[in-house]
N, C-alpha and C positions, 0 to 999 in steps of 0.2 A: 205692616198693614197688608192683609192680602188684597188682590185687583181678583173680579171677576173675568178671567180670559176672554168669555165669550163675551163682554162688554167690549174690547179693543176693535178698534178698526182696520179690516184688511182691506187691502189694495188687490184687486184681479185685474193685469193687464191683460190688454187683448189685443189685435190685427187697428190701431185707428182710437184707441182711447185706454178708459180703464174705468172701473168701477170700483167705488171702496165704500165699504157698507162692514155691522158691524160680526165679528168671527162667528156669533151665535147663529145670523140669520146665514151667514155664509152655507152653514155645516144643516143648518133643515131647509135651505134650497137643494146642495149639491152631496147632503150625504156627514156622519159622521168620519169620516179619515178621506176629506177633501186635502188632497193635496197633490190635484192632478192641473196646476195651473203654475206651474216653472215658467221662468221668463225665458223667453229667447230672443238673444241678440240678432238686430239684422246689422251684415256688411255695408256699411256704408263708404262713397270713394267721395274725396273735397281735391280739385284743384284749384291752383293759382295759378291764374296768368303770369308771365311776364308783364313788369309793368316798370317806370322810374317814380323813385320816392323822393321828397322834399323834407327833411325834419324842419329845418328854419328857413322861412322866405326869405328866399336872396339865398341859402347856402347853398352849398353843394349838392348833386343828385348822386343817388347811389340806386346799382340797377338791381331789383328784386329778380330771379330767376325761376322762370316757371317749375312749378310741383304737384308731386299727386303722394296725398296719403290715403292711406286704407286702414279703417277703423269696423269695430263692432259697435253697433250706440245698441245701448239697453234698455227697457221701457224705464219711464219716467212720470210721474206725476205730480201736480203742484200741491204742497201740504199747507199752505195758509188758507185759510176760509177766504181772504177776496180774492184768491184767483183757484178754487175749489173746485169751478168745475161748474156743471148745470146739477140744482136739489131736483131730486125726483119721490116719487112714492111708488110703491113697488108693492103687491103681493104677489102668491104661487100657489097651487093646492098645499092644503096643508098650515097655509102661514098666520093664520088667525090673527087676520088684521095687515092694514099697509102697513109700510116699514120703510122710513128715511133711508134715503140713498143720496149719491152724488157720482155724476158720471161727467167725466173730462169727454172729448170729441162727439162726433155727429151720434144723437139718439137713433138714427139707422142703424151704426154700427150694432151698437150695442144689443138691437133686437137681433140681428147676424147674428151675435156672437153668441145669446140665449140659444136661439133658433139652433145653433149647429152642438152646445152643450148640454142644456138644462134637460134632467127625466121628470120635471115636472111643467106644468102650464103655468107660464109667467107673463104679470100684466104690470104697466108702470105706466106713469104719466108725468108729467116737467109740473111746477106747478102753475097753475092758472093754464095749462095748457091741455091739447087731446090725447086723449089715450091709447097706447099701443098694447099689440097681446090678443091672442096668446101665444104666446111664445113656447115651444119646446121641439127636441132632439126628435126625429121621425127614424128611427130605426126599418 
């Protein structure tokens, strides 16, 4: 059975969230051979204290040793619908008609991240919420 590609949903992360909407609307926002949105890892540093540990009260203590690892974390986002994200409605020049979305982190960001990519004028809103836009790329 063939799927319509442009029916799937991609994910665009960004600096603060992500946006996943579906490949068709992706490609008449940002262009047919959009594929200028590669993820990039940031360096992240975790340390641990020195500290003592107890497995059973009453046992023995055993001393944990302070450490530091260095890691890349990759963007991520939640793929179940109840932790999806905030639904939005979105149009652009061009888009004939809103068009469902869902955006994980602050809707600020995300007008950012239009604001610094999009060659078109982009407008969205949360629902039952105000409107933001337009948004676009100031060459």
């Amino acid at each position: 059975m063939a799927q319509d590609l442009d029916a799937r949903e991609t994910t665009i992360n960004y600096d603060g969230g992500s946006l996943t909407m579906t490949a068709g609307n992706l490609k008449s926002l940002y262009g047919e051979d959009t594929n200028g949105f590669g993820a990039d890892g940031q360096p992240k540093t975790v340390s641990v204290k020195g500290h003592s540990r107890v497995r059973v009260i009453g046992g023995t203590t055993t001393t944990v040793a302070p450490s530091t690892r260095n890691y890349i974390q990759w963007p991520t986002n939640d793929r179940s619908n109840a932790a999806g994200g905030t639904a939005i409605m979105m149009s652009w020049t061009g888009s004939e008609g809103e068009w469902g979305a869902r955006v994980s982190g602050p809707l600020w960001k995300l007008g950012t991240f239009l604001q610094t990519t999009s060659l078109k004028s982009v407008w969205f809103y949360a629902k039952g919420g105000k409107g933001y836009g337009p948004f676009q790329k100031i060459s």
